[in-house]
OpenMM code with the backbone's topology and positions (N, CA, C; nanometers):
from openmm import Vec3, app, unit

residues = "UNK UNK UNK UNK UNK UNK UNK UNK UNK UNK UNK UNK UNK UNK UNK UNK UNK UNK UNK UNK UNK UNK UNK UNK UNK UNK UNK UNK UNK UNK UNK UNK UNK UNK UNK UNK UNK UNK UNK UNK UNK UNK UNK UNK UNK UNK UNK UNK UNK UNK UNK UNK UNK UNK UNK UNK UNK UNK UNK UNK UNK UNK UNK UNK UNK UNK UNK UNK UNK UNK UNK UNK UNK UNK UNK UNK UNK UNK UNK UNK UNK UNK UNK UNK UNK UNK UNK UNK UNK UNK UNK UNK UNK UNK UNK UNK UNK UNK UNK UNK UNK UNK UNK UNK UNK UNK UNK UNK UNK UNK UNK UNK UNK UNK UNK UNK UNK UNK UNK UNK UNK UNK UNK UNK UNK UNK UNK UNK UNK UNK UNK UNK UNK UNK UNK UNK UNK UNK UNK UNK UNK UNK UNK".split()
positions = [
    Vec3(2.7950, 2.8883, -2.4467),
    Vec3(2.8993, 2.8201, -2.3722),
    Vec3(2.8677, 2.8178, -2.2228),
    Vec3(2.8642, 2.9329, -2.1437),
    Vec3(2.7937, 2.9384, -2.0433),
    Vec3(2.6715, 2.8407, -1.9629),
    Vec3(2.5794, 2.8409, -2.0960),
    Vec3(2.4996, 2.7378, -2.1015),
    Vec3(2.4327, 2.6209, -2.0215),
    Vec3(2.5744, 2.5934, -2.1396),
    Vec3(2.5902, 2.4768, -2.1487),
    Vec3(2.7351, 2.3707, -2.0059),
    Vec3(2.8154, 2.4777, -1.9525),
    Vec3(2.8487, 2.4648, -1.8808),
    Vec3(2.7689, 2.4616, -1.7321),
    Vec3(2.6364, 2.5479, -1.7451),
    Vec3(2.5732, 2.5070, -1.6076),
    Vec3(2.5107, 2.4449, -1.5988),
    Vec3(2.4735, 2.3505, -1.6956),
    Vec3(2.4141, 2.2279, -1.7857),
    Vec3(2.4950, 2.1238, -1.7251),
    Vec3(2.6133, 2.1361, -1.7288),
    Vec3(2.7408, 1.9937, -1.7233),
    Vec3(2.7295, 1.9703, -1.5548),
    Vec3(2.7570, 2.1675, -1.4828),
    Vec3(2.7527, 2.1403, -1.3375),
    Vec3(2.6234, 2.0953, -1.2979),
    Vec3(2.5278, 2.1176, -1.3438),
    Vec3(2.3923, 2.0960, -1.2711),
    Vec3(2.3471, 1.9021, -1.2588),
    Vec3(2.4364, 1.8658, -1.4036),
    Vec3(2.3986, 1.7387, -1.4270),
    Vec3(2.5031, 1.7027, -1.3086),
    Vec3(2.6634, 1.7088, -1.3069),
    Vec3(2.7306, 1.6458, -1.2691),
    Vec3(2.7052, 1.6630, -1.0882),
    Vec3(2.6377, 1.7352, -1.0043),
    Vec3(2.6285, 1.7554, -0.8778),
    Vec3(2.4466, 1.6540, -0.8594),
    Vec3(2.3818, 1.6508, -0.9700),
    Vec3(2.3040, 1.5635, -0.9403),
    Vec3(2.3156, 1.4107, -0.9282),
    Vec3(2.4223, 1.4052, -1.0697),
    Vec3(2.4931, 1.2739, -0.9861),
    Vec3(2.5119, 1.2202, -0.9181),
    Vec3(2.6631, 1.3015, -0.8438),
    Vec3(2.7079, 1.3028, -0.7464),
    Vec3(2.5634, 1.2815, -0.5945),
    Vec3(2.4710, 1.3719, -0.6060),
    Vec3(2.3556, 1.3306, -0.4744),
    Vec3(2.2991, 1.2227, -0.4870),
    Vec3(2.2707, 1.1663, -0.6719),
    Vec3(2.2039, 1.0854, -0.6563),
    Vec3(2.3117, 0.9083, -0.5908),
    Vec3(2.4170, 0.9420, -0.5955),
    Vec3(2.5312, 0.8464, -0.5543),
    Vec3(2.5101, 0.8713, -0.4218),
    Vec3(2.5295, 0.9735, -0.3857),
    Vec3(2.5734, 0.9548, -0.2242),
    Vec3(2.4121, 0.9053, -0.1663),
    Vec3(2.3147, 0.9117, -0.2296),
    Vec3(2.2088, 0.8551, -0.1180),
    Vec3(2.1840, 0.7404, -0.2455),
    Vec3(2.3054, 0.6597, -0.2623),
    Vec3(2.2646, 0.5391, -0.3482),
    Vec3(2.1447, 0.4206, -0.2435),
    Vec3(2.1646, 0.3991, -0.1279),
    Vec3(2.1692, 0.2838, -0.0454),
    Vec3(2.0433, 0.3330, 0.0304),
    Vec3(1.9851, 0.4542, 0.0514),
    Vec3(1.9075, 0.4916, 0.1869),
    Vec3(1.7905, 0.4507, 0.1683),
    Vec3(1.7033, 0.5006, 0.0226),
    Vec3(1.5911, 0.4031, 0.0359),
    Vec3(1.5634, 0.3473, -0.0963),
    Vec3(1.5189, 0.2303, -0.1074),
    Vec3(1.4755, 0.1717, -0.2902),
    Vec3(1.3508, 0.1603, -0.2812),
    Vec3(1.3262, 0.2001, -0.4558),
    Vec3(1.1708, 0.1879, -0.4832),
    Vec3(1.1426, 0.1997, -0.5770),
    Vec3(1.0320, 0.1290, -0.6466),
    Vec3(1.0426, 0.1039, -0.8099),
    Vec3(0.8750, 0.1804, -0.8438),
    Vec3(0.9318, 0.2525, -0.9550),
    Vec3(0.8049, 0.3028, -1.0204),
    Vec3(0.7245, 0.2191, -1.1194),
    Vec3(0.5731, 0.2311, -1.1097),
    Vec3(0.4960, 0.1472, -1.2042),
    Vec3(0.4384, 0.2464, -1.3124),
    Vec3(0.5290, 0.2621, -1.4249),
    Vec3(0.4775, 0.3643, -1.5211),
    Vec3(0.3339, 0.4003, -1.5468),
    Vec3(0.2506, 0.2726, -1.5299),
    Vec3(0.1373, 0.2710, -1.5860),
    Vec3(0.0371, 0.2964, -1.4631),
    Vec3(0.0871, 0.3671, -1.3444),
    Vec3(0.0111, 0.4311, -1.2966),
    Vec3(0.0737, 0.5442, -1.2391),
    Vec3(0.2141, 0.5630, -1.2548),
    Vec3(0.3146, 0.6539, -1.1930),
    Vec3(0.2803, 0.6698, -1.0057),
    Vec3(0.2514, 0.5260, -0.9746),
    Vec3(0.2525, 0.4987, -0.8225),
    Vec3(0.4506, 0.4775, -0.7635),
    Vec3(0.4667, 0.4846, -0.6739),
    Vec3(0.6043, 0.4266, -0.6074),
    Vec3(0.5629, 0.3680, -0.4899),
    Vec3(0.6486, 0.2246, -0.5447),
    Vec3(0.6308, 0.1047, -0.4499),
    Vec3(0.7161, 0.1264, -0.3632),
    Vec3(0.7175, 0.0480, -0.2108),
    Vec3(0.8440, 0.0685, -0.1628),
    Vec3(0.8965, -0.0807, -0.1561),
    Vec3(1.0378, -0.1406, -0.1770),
    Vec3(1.0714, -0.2809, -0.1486),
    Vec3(1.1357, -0.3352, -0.0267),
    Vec3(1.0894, -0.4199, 0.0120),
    Vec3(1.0187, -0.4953, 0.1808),
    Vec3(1.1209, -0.5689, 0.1773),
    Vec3(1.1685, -0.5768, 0.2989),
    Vec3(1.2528, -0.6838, 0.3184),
    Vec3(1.1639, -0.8472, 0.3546),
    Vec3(1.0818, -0.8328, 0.3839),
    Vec3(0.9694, -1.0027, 0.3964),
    Vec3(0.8685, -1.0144, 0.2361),
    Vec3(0.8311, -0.8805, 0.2312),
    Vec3(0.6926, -0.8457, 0.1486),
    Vec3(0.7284, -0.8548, 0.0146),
    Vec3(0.6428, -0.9229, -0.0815),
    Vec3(0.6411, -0.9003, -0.2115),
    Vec3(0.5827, -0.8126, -0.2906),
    Vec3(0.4594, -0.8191, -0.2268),
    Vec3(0.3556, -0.6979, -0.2610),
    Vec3(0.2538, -0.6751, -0.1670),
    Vec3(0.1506, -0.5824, -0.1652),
    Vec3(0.0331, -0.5125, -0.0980),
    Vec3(-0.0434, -0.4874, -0.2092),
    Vec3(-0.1906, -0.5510, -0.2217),
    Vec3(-0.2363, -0.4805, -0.3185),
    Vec3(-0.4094, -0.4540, -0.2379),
    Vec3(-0.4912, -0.3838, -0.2732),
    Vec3(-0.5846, -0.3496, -0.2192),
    Vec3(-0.6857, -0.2539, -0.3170),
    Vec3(-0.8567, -0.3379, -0.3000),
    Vec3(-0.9285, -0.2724, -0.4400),
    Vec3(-1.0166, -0.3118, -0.3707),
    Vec3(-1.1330, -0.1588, -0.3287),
    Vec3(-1.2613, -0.1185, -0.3382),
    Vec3(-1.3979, -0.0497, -0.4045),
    Vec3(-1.4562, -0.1725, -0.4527),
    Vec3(-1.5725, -0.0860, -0.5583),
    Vec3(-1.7484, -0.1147, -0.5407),
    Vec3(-1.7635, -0.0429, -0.5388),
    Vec3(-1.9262, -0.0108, -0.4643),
    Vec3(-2.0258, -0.0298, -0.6019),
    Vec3(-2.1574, -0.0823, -0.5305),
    Vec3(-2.2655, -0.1011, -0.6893),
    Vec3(-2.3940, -0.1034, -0.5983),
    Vec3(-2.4544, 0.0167, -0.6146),
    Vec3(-2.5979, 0.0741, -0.5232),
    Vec3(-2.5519, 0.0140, -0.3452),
    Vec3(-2.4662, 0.0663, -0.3036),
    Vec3(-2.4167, 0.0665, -0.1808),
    Vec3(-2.3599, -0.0758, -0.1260),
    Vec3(-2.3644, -0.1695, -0.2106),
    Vec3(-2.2979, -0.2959, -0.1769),
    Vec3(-2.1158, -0.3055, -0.1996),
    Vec3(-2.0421, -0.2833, -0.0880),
    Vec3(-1.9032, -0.2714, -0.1020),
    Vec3(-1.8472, -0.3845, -0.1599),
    Vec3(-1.7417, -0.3897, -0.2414),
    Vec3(-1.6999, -0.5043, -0.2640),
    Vec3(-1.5164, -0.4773, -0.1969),
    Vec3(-1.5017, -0.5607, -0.0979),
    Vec3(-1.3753, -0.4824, -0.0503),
    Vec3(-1.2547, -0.6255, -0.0637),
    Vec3(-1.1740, -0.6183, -0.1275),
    Vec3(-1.0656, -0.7248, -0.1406),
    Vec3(-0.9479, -0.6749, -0.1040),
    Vec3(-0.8454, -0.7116, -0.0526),
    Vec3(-0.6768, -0.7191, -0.0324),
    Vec3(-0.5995, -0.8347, -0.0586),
    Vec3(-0.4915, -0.8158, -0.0549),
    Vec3(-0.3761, -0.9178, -0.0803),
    Vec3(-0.2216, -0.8848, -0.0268),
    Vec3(-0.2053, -0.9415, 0.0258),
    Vec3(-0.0523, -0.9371, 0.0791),
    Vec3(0.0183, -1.0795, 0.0523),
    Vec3(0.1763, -1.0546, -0.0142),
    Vec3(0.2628, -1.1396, -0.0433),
    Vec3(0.3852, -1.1323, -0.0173),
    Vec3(0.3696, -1.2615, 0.0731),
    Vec3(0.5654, -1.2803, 0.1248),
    Vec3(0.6588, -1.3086, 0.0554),
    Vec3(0.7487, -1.2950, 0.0613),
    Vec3(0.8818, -1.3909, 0.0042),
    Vec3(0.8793, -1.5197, 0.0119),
    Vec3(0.9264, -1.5466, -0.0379),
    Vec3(0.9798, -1.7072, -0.0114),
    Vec3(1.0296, -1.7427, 0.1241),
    Vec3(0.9860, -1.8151, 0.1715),
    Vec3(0.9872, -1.8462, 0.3503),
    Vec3(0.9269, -1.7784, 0.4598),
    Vec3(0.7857, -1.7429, 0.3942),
    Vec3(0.7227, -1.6539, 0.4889),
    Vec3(0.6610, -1.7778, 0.5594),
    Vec3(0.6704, -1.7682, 0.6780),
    Vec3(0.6244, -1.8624, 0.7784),
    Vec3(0.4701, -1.8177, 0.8060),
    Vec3(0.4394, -1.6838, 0.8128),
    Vec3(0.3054, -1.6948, 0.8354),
    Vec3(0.2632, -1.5168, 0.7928),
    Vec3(0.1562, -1.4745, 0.8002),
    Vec3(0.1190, -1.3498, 0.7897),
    Vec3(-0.0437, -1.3493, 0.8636),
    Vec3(-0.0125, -1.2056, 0.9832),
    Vec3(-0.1376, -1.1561, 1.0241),
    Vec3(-0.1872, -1.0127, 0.9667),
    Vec3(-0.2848, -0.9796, 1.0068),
    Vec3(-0.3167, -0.8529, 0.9552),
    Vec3(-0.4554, -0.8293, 1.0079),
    Vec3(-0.4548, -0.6954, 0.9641),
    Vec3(-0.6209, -0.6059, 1.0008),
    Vec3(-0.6591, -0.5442, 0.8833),
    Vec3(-0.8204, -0.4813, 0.8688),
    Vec3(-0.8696, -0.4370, 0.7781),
    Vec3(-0.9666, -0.3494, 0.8132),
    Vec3(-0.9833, -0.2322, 0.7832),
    Vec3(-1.0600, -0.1556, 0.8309),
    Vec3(-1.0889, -0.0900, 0.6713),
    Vec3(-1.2488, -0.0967, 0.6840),
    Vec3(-1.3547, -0.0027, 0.6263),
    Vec3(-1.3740, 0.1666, 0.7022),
    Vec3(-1.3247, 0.2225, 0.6166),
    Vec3(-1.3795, 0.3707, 0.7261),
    Vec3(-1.4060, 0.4756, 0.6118),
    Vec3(-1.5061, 0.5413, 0.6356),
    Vec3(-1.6105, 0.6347, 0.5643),
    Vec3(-1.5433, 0.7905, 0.5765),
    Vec3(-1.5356, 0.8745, 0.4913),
    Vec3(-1.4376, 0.9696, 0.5074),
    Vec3(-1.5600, 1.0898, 0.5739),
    Vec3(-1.5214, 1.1549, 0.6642),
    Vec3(-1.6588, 1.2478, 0.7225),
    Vec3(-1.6163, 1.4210, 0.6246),
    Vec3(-1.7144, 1.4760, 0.6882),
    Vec3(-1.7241, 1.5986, 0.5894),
    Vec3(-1.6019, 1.6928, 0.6293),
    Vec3(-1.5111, 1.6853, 0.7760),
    Vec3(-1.3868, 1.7596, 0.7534),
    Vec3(-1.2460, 1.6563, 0.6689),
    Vec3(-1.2818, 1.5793, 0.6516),
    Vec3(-1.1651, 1.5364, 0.6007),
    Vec3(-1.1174, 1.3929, 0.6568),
    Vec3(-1.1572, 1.3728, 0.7757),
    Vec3(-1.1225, 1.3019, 0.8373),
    Vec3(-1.1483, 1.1190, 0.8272),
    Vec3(-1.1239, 1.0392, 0.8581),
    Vec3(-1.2236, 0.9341, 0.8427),
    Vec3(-1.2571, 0.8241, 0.9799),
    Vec3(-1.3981, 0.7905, 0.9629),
    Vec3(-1.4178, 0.6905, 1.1071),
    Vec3(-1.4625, 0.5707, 1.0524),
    Vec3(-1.4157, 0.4334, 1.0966),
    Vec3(-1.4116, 0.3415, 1.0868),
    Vec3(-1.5531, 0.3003, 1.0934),
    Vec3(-1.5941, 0.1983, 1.0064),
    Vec3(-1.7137, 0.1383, 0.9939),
    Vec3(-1.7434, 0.0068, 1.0113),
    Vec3(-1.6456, -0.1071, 0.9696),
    Vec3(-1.6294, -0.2091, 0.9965),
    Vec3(-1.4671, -0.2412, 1.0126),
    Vec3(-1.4357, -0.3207, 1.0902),
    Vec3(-1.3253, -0.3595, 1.0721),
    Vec3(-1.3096, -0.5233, 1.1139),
    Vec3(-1.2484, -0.5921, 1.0470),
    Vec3(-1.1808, -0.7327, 1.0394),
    Vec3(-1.0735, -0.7576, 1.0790),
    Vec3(-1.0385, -0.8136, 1.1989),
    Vec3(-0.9574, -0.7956, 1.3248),
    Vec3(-0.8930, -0.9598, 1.2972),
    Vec3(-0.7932, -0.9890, 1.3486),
    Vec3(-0.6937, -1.1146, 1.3636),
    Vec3(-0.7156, -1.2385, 1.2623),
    Vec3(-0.6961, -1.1295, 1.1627),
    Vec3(-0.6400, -1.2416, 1.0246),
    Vec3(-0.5282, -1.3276, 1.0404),
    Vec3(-0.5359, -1.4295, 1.0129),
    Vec3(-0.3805, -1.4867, 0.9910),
    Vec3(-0.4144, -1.6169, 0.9323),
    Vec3(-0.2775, -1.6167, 0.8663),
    Vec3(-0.2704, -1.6967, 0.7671),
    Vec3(-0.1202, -1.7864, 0.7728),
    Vec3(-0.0695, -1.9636, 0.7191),
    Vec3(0.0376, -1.9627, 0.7449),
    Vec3(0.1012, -2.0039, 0.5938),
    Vec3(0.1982, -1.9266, 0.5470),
    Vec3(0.2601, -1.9286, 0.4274),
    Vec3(0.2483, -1.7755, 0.3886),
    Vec3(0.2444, -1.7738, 0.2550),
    Vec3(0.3348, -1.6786, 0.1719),
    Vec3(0.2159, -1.5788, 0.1208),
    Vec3(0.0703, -1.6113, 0.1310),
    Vec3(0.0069, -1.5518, 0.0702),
    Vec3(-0.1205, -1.5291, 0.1835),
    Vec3(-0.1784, -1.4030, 0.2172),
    Vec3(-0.2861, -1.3430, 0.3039),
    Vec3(-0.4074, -1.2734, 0.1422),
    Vec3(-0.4845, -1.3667, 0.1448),
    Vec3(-0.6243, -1.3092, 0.0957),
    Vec3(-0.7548, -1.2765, 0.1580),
    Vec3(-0.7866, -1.1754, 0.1216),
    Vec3(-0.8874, -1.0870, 0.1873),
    Vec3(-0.9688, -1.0809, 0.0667),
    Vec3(-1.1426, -1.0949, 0.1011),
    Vec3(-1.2763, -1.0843, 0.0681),
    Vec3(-1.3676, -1.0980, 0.0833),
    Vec3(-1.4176, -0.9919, 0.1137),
    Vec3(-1.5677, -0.9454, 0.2294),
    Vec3(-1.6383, -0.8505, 0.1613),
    Vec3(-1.7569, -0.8784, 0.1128),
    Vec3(-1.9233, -0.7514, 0.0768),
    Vec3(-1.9306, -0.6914, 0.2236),
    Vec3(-1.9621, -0.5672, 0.2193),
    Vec3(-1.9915, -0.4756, 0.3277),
    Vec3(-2.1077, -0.3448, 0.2607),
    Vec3(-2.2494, -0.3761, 0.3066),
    Vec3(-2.2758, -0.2692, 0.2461),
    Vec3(-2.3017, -0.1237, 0.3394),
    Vec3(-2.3115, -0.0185, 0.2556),
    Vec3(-2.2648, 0.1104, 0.3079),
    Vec3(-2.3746, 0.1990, 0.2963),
    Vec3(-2.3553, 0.2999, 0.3156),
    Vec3(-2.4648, 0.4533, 0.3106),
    Vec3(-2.4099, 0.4960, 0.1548),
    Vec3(-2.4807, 0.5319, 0.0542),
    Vec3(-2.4255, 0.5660, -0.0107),
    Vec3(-2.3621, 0.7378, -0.0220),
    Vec3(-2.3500, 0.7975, -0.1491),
    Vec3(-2.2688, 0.9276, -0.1126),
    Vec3(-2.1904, 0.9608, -0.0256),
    Vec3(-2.0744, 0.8554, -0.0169),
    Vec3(-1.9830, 0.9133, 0.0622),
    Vec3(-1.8559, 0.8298, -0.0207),
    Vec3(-1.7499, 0.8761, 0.0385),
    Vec3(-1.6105, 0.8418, -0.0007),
    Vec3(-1.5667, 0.7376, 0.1157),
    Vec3(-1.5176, 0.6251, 0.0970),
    Vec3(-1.4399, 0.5469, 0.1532),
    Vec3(-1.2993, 0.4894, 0.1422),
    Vec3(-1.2437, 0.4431, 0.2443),
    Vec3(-1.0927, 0.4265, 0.2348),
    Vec3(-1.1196, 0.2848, 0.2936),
    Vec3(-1.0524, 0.1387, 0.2262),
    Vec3(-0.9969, -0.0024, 0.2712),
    Vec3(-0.8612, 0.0432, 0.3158),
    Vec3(-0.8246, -0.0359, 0.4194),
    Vec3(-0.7231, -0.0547, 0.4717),
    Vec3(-0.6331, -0.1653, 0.5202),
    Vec3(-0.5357, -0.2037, 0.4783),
    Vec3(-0.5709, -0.3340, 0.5749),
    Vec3(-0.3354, -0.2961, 0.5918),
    Vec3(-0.3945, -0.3420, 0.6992),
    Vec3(-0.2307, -0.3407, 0.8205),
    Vec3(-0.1960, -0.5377, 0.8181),
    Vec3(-0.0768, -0.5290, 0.7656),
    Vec3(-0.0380, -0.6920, 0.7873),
    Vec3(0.1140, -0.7019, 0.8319),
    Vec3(0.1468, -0.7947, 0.8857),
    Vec3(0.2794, -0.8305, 0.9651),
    Vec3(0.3089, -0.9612, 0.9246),
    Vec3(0.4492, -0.9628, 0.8141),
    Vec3(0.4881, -1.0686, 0.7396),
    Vec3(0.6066, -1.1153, 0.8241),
    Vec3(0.5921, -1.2901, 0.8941),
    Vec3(0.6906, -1.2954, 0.9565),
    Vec3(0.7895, -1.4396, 0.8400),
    Vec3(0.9137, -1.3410, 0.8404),
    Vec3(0.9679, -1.4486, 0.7721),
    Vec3(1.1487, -1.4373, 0.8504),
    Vec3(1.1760, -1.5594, 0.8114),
    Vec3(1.3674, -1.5983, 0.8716),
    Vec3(1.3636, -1.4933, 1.0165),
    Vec3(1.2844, -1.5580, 1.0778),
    Vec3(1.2856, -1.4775, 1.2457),
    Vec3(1.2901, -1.3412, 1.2862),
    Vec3(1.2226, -1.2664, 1.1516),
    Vec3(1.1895, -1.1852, 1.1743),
    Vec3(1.0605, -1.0877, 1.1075),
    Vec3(0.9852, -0.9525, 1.1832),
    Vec3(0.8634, -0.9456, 1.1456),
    Vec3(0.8669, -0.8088, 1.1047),
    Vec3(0.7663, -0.8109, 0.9679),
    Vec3(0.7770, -0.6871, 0.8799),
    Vec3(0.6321, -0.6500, 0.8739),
    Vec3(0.6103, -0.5174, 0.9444),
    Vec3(0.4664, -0.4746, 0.9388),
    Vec3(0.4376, -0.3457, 0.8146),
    Vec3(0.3489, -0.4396, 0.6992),
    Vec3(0.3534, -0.3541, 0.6105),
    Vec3(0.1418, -0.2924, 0.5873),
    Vec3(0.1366, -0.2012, 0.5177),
    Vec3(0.0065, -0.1261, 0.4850),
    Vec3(-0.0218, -0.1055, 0.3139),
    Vec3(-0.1343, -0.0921, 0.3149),
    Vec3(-0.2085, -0.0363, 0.1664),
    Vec3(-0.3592, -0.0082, 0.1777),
    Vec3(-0.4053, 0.0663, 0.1131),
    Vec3(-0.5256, 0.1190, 0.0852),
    Vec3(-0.5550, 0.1789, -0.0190),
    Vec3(-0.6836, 0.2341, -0.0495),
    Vec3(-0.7720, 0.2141, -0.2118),
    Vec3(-0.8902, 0.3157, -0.1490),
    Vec3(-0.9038, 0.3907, -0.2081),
    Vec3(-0.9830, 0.5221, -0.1644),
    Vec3(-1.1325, 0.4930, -0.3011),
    Vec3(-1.2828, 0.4509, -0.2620),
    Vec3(-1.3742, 0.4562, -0.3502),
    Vec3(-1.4841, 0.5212, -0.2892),
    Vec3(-1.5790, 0.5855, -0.3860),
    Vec3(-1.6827, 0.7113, -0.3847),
    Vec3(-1.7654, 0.5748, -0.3945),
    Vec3(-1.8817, 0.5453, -0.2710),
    Vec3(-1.9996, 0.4983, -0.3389),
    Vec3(-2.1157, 0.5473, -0.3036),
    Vec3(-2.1757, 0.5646, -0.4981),
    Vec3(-2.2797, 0.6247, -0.5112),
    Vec3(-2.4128, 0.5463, -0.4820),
] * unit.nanometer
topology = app.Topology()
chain = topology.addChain("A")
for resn in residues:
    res = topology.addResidue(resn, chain)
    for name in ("N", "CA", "C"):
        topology.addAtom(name, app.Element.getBySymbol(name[0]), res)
């Protein structure tokens, strides 16, 4: 009985928190990778995929507006992760822009191999007079 009563309180006060922060932030899980998205007020999605073959990078992105995206800029940076942890930029692709709803990115970059790399790319979706600066990145080992 006991139990099952701290069973009832434990459920019913989680409730209750999960109500009171109904509104603060939304975000939808993708089971099939157990990632959490966050949802954009301009942005539809961020997606971003780096894969290496005897040191030839293959580095792609994608960013997607809503409906009435007037335009989208962005940046992209290649950067090589160093041996504390850290990472320094190797190439980067500076004043993208694009006008409508969709920013595609695709560029070969080849690299040193044995090391770990991070794509990046920073974009700013401007839609109904106003501008939403969103990010994504993709972490690949090329051997």
């Amino acid at each position: 009985m006991i139990v099952r009563l701290k069973k009832s309180t434990f459920l019913l006060l989680a409730l209750a928190l999960y109500f009171s922060l109904g509104g603060a932030a939304l975000a939808t899980v993708n089971d099939s990778r157990k990632t959490v998205s966050p949802q954009w007020t301009n942005t539809t999605s961020v997606n971003v995929n780096l894969s290496f073959d005897d040191g030839k990078g293959t580095c792609g992105a994608r960013v997607l507006g809503k409906s009435g995206t007037a335009k989208i800029t962005g940046k992209v940076v290649l950067a090589r992760e160093n041996s504390d942890g850290t990472y320094a930029a190797v190439k980067t692709w500076s004043d993208l822009k694009v006008t409508g709803e969709k920013l595609l990115f695709d560029k070969t970059y080849y690299v040193a191999t044995g090391y770990s790399y991070r794509l990046t790319i920073t974009a700013t979706v401007y839609r109904n007079g106003t501008a939403e600066t969103v990010s994504g990145s993709y972490e690949a080992y090329a051997q």
